[in-house]
N, C-alpha and C positions, 0 to 999 in steps of 0.2 A: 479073567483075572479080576481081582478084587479087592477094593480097598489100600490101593497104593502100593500095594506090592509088585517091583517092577524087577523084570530079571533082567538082568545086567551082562547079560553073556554078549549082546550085541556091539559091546561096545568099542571093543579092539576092530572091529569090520572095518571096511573101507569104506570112504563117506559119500555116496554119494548124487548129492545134491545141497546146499543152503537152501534153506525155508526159514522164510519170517512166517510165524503163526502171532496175530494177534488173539488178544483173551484168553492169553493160557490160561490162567487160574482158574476159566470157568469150566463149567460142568461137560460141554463138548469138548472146549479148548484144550481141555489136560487129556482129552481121549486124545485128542489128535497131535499135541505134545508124543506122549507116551507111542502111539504107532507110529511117528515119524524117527523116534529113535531107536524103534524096534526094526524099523528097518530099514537101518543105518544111516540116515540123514545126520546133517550139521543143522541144527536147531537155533535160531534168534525168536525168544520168547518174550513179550510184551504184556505184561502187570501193570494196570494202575499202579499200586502204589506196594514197593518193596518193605515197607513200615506193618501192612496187613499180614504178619506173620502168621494166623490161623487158617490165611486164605491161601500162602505160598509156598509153606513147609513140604510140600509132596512137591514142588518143585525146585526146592533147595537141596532138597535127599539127591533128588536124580541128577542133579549139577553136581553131586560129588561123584557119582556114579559113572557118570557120562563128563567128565572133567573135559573133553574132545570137541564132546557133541553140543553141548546147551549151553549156551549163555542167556543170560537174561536182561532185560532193559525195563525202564519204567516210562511210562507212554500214555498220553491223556489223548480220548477221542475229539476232543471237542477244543485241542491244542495246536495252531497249524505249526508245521515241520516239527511236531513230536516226535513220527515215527522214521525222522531220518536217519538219527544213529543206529539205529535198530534194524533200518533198511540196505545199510551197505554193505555191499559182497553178498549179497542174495539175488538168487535166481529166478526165486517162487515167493508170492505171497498169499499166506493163508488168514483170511481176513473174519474169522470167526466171532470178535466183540462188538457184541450189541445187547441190551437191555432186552433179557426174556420176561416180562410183567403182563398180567393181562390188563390190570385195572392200575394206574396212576394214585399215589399216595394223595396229591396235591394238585400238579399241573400234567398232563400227559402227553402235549407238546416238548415242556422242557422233561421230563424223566424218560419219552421212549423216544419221540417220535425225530426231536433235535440229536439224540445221540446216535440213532441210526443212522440217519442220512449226513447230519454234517461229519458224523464222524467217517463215514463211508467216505465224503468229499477229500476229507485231511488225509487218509490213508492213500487213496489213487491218487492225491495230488505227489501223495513223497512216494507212489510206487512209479510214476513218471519224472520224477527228480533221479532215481536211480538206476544208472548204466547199463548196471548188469542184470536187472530184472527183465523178465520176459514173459513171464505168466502171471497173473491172477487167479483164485479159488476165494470166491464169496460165499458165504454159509447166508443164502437165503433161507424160503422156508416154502411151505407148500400152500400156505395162506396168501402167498403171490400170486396163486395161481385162479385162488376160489374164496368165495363170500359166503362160508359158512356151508353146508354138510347140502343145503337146499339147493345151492347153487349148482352142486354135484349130482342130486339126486334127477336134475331136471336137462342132464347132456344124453345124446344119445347114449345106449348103454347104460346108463348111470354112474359115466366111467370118465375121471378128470383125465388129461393129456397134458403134454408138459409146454403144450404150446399156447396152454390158456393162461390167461391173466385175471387176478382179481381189479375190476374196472368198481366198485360198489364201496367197497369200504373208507370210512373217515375217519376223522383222529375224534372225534366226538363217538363215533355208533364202533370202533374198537378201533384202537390209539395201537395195538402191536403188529394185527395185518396190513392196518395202514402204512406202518413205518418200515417195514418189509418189502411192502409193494413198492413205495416211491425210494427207498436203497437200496434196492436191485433195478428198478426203471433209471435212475441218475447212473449206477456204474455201469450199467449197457449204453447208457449216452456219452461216458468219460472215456470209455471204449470203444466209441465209434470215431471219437474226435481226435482219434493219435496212432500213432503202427508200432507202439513201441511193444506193447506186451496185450497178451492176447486172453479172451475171460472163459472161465468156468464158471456156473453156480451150481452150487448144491442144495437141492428143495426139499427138505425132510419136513417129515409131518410131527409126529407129539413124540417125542424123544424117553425112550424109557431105556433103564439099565443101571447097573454098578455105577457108583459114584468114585473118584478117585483121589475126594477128599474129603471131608467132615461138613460141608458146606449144605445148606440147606433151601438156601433160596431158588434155587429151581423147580415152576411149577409140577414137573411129575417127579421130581423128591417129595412135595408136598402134598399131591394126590394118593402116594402111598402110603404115606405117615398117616393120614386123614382113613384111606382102608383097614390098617392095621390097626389104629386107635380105635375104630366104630364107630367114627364119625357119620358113615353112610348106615351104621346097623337098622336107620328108620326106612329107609327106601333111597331109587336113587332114581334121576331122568333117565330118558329111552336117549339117551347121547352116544354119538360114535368119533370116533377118534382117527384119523388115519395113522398110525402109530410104527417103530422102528427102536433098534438097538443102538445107542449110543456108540457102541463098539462099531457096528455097520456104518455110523456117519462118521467116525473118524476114517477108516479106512478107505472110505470114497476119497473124502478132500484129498488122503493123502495120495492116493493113486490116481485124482485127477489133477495132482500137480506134477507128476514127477511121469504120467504116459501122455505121450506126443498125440495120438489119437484123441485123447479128451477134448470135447468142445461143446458150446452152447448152454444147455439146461439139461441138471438132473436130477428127477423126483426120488426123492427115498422114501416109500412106503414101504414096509413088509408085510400090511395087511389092514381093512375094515377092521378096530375092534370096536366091540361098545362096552359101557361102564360094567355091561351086567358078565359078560364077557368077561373081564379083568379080575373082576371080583370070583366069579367062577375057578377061574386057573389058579389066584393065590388060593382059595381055599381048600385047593385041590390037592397045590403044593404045601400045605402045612395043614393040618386038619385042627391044630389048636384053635386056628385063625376063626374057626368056620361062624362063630356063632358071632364073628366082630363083624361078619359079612350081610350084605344090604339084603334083607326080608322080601320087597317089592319094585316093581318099577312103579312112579310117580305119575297120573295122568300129569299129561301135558299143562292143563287147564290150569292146577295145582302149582307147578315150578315155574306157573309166567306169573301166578298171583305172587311166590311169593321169592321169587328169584332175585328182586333187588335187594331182599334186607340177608341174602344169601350170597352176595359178589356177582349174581347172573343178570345181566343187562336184558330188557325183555326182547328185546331185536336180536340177543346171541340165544335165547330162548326161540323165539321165532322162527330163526334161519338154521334151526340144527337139531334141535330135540323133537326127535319121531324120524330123521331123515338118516338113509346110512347112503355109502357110496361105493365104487368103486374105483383103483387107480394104474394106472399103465406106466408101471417104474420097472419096466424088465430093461432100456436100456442100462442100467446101475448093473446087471448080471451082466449083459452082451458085451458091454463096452470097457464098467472097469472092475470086472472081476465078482462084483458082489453078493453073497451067498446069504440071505437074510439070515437070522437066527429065526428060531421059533418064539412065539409069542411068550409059553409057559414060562422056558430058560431066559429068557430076558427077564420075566418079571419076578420069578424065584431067586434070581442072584440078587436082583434090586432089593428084595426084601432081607437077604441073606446081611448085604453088605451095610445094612442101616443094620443091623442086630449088632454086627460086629464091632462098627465102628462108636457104636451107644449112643446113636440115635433115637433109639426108642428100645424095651426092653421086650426080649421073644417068652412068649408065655409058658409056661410049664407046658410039656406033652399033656394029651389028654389021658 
């Protein structure tokens, strides 16, 4: 599905379950909006601010759609007992907002690393304020697990598991694995100190796919615009990505909120790619593309001389560029169902849905 287009056939069904998802608006968030009302959930949805109508509009359509299913609230991270109204008569909570940034505007304590965790704090503190809740589903990430692609390359196998932690990273040497690692280690601790409801997280590595609104600020919306523009047409790093379908991580959260068997920690990979990789499959899938696509790989030497005045920190240079890995996320298959997409179909629709939605403009056939 693509570009907000939501069929509405589900919506007479029976409901059954309440879910708060926080972060609808965002780029995960509205995936997991969107699958929870496709399969027939009663939805309490959580927006910053109801005033950002460019940011909301795809989920004001489906609240007329879903008049049953969706209500919406406005809800601040960093606001304690915000998400109380928004928390009553729900069962489940899907706790998907947090700040996806690699590099900090200004301060990256106050833009990632405080809104992770205290806002993770303010949410389990109102998911224990309420009765009737009894689960958790936290959208970690897979950067909780590991410090960069070297980290990975240096486990037996070259293969991460999901019972590793990233122990290395700082809010200084990268401010977003940091704030990952320490708001999933705090709600494993707020979780251990109470019986009331019980945790899932979900570990997804570099998130790519259809977008489900006009929104742009998410880094692999922006890694694709950057491809399709030729930003890379000079060369690009020997980088790898643990990578996955948007679509695939909505449907875990929602199937690890709503099956009784879900527990602990689960990786969503659906595979090693690397940049050369990515660029290969779009150019595969569109052949216009071909000549926007990156020429070489970049020695190494090259992308640490000149990676800071490019966004690349030389310790993310260091710890990742030349290294690939491997990951052991078949629990996501055995446990909740989940069938990866292929890499191509992920990344062709991605391109398909910024064309359509006039993000960027698709080139004349060749």
């Amino acid at each position: 599905l693509l570009g907000g287009r939501v069929d509405a056939g589900r919506s007479g069904d029976a409901l059954m379950a309440r879910l708060l998802i926080t972060g609808a608006a965002g780029y995960l968030g509205s995936w997991v909006v969107f699958e929870a009302l496709q399969q027939g959930h009663q939805v309490h949805a959580t927006v910053r601010s109801m005033d950002e109508t460019h940011k909301v509009a795809h989920l004001l359509e489906w609240r007329k759609q879903y008049p049953q299913q969706l209500q919406l609230f406005e809800a601040n991270l960093l606001k304690e007992n915000s998400f109380d109204a928004a928390m009553q008569g729900c069962e489940v909570l899907l706790h998907t907002a947090s700040p996806y940034l690699r590099k900090a505007k200004q301060d990256a304590n106050r833009e990632i690393v405080q809104p992770a965790v205290e806002g993770t704090r303010n949410v389990l503190q109102s998911a224990s304020r309420c009765a009737t809740l009894h689960r958790v589903v936290l959208t970690s990430s897979v950067v909780a697990m590991m410090n960069g692609m070297k980290s990975v390359h240096a486990l037996p196998n070259h293969q991460l598991q999901e019972g590793c932690w990233n122990e290395s990273s700082t809010a200084q040497s990268d401010p977003y694995a940091y704030a990952k690692t320490q708001a999933e280690k705090l709600a494993w601790k707020m979780w251990d100190s109470q019986q009331q409801w019980d945790l899932v997280c979900i570990n997804p590595g570099v998130i790519f796919g259809p977008s489900l609104s006009k929104r742009v600020e998410a880094e692999s919306v922006q890694m694709i615009l950057q491809f399709i523009g030729g930003q890379f047409a000079a060369g690009i790093p020997d980088l790898h990505f643990a990578v996955v379908d948007v679509r695939d991580v909505a449907r875990a959260h929602v199937n690890a909120a709503t099956q009784a068997h879900a527990r602990s920690r689960y990786m969503l990979v659906a595979r090693d790619a690397s940049l050369a990789l990515i660029a290969d499959q779009i150019g595969k899938a569109f052949p216009a593309l071909r000549s926007k696509m990156p020429k070489r790989k970049l020695p190494k030497w090259l992308v640490w001389l000149v990676g800071p005045s490019v966004g690349l920190q030389r310790n993310f240079v260091r710890d990742n560029v030349g290294y690939a890995g491997r990951f052991d996320a078949k629990r996501c298959t055995e446990e909740l169902g989940i069938q990866y997409r292929p890499l191509h179909t992920t990344l062709a629709q991605h391109v398909e849905q910024i064309w359509q939605d006039g993000l960027a403009q698709a080139p004349a056939s060749p």
